[in-house]
N, C-alpha and C positions, 0 to 999 in steps of 0.2 A: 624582474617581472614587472610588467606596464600593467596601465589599469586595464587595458582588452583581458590580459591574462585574467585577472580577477575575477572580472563581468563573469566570462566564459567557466571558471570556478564555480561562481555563483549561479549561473545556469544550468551546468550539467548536476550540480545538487540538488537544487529542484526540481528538475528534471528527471533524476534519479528517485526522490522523495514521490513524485507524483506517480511513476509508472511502479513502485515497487509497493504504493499503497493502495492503490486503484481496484487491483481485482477483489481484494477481501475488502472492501468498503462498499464496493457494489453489490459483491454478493450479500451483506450484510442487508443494505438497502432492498435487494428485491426480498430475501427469506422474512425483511419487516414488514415491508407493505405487502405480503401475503399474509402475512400474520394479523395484520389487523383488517384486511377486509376478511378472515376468515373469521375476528374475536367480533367485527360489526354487524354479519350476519347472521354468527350464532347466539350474541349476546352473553358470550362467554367473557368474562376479565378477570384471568387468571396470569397473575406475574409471570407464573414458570415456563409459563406458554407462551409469552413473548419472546420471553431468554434463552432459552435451549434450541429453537432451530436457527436464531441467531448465530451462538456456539457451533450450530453444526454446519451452518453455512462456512463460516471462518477456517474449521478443522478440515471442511472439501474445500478451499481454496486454498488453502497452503498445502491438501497434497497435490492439487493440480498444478498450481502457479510457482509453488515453492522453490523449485529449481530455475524457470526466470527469475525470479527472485532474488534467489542465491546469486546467480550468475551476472545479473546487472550489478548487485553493489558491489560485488569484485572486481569487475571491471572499471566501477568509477575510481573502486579505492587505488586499484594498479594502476589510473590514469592519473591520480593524484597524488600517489606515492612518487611516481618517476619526471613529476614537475618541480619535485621538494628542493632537486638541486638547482630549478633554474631565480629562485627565491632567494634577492638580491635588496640589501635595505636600502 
């Protein structure tokens, strides 16, 4: 294995990492900033109220996203299991 091989390793991992973390961080992101321009209008600052639709954003994107999900890191794992033999010191 050359250093391309590697690179290309190292790329499709991060590339892997970004696309399979993206939609629950987003969602997480918007369910926040709703949440706080809803605690800055109401003048409510209540912890549980930030953290629960947080949680509930997360639990609806992994049932939406879940199976991308699933199915991307299988894929990376099956494209990096069947390079293992071309791994040469």
């Amino acid at each position: 294995m050359n250093i391309d091989e590697y690179l290309r390793l190292g790329q499709l991992g991060i590339e892997t990492a970004v696309l399979v973390s993206a939609p629950i961080l987003v969602l997480g992101l918007v369910a926040g900033l709703a949440v706080s321009v809803f605690q800055a209008a109401t003048q409510i600052n209540d912890a549980a109220l930030a953290f629960i639709p947080k949680i509930a954003a997360a639990v609806i994107g992994l049932l939406f996203f879940g199976h991308f999900m699933i199915n991307r890191i299988a894929s990376f794992t099956t494209w990096t299991y069947s390079h293992i033999a071309n791994i040469t010191p």
